[in-house]
Backbone bond lengths (Angstrom), bond angles and torsions (degrees), N, CA, C in turn:
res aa  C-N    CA-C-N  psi(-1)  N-CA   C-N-CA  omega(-1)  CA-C   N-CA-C  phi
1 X - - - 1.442 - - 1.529 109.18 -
2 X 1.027 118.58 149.58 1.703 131.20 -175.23 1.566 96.70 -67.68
3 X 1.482 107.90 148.88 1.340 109.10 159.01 1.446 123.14 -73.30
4 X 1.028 125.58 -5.34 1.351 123.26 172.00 1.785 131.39 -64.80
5 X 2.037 81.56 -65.13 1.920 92.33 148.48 1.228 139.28 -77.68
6 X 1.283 103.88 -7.01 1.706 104.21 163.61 1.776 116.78 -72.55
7 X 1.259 114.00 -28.88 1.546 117.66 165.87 1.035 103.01 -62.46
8 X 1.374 135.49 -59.04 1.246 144.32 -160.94 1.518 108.63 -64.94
9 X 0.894 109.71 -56.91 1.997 114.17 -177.07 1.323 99.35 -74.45
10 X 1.187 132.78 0.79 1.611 128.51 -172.81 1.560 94.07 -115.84
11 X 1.116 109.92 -28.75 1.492 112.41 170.03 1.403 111.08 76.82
12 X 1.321 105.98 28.73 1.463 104.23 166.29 1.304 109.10 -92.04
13 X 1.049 154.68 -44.88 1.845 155.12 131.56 1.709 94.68 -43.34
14 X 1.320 104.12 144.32 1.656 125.47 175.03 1.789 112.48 -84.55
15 X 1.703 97.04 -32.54 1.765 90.06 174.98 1.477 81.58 -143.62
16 X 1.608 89.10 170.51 1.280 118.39 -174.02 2.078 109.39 -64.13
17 X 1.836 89.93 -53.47 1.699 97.08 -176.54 1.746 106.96 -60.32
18 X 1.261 113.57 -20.91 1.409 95.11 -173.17 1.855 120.73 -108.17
19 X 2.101 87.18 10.66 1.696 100.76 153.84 1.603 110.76 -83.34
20 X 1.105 91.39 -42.03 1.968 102.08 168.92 1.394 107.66 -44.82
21 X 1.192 138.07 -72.55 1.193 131.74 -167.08 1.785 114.90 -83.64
22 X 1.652 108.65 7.54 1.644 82.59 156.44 1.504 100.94 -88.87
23 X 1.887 120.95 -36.72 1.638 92.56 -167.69 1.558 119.00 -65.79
24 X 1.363 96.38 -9.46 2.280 81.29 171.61 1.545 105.17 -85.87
25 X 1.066 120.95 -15.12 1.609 116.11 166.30 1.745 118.05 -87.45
26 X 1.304 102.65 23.60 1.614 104.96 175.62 1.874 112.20 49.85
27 X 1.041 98.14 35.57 1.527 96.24 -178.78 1.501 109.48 -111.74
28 X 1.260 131.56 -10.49 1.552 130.18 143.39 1.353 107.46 -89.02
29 X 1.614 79.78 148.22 1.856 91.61 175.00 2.042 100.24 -131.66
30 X 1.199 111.60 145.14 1.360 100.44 171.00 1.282 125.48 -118.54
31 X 1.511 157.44 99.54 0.895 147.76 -138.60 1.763 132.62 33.86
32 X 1.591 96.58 50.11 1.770 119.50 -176.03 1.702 108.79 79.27
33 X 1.460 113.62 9.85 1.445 109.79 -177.12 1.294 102.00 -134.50
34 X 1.690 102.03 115.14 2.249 91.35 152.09 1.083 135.95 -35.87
35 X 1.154 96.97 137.54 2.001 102.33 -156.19 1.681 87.17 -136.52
36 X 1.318 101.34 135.95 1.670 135.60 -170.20 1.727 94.37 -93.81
37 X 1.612 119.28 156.70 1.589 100.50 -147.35 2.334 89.51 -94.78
38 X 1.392 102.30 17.22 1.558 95.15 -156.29 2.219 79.59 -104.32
39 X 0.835 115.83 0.09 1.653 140.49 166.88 1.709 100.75 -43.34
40 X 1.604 124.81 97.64 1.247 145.60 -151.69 1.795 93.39 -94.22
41 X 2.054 111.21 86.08 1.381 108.47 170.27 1.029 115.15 -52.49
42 X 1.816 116.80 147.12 1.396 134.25 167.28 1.658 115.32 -124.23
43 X 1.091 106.13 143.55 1.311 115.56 -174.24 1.763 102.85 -56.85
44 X 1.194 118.92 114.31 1.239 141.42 174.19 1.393 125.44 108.87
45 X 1.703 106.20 8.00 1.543 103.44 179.08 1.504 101.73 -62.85
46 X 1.382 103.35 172.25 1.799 137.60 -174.73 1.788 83.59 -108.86
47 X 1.227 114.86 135.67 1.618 119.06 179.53 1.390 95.72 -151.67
48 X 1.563 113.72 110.84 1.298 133.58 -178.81 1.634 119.71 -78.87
49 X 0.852 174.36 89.20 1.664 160.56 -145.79 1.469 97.20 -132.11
50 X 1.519 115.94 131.91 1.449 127.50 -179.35 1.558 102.53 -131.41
51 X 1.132 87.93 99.38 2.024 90.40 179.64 2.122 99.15 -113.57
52 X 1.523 97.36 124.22 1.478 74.14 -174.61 1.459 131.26 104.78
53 X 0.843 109.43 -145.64 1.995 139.24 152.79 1.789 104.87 -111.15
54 X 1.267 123.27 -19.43 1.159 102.15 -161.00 1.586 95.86 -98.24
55 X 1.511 137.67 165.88 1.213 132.18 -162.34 1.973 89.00 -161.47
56 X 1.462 98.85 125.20 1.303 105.46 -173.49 1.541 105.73 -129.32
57 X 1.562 107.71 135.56 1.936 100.93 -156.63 2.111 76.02 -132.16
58 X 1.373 93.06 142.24 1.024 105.48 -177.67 1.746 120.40 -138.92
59 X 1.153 145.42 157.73 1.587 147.62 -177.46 1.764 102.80 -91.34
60 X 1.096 120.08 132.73 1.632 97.82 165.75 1.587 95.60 -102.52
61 X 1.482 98.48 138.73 1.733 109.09 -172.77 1.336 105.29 -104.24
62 X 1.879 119.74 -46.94 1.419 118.52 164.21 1.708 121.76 -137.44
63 X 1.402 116.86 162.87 1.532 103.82 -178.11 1.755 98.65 -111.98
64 X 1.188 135.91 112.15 1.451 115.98 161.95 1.765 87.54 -108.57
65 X 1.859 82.71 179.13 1.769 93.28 -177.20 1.115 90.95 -95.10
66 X 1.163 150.42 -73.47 1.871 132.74 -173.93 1.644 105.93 -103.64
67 X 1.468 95.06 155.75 1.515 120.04 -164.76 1.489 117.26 -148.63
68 X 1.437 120.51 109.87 1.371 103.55 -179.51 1.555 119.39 -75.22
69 X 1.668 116.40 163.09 1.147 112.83 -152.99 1.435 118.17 -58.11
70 X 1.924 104.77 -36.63 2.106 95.66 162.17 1.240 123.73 -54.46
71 X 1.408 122.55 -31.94 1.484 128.45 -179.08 1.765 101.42 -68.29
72 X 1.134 138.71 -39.89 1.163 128.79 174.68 1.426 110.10 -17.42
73 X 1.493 123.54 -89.17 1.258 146.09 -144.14 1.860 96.59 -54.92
74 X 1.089 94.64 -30.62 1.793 102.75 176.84 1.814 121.56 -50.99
75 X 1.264 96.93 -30.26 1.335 119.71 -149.24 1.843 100.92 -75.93
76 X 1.472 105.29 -20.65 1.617 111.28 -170.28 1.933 99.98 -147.20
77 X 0.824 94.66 162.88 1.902 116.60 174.02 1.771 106.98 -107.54
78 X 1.134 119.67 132.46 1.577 111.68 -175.11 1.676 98.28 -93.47
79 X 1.086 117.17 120.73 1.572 114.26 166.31 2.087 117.23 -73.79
80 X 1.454 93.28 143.69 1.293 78.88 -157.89 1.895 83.43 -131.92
81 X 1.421 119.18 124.95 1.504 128.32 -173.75 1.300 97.32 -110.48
């Protein structure tokens, strides 16, 4: 799945276009590297998101193509430093 809709169906970004425009603004990172939003998730990337000041790093645990909104939170592990 694209990194774009994987934010999006994980619901950590609210829409898809405005997961799109953090990776051309270098504001995802995927396993210590900027990642472009067409960036093919795998089960266990490190996915960095910097919106802000606030910066939220997360595990991806699974990818499905639809997810209801409780099932979201399932979808990743929040890393916590």
């Amino acid at each position: 799945m694209r990194l774009d809709k994987y934010l999006k169906v994980a619901r950590l970004i609210k829409r898809r276009t405005v997961a799109n425009e953090a990776c051309d603004t270098q504001r995802v990172v995927v396993n210590g590297r900027e990642a472009k939003a067409s960036y093919q998730v795998k089960v266990g990337d490190i996915i960095e998101i910097t919106i802000g000041t606030r910066t939220v790093k997360v595990k991806v645990l699974s990818i499905p193509e639809h997810v209801t909104k409780q099932d979201a939170a399932l979808m990743y592990s929040e890393i916590t430093e």
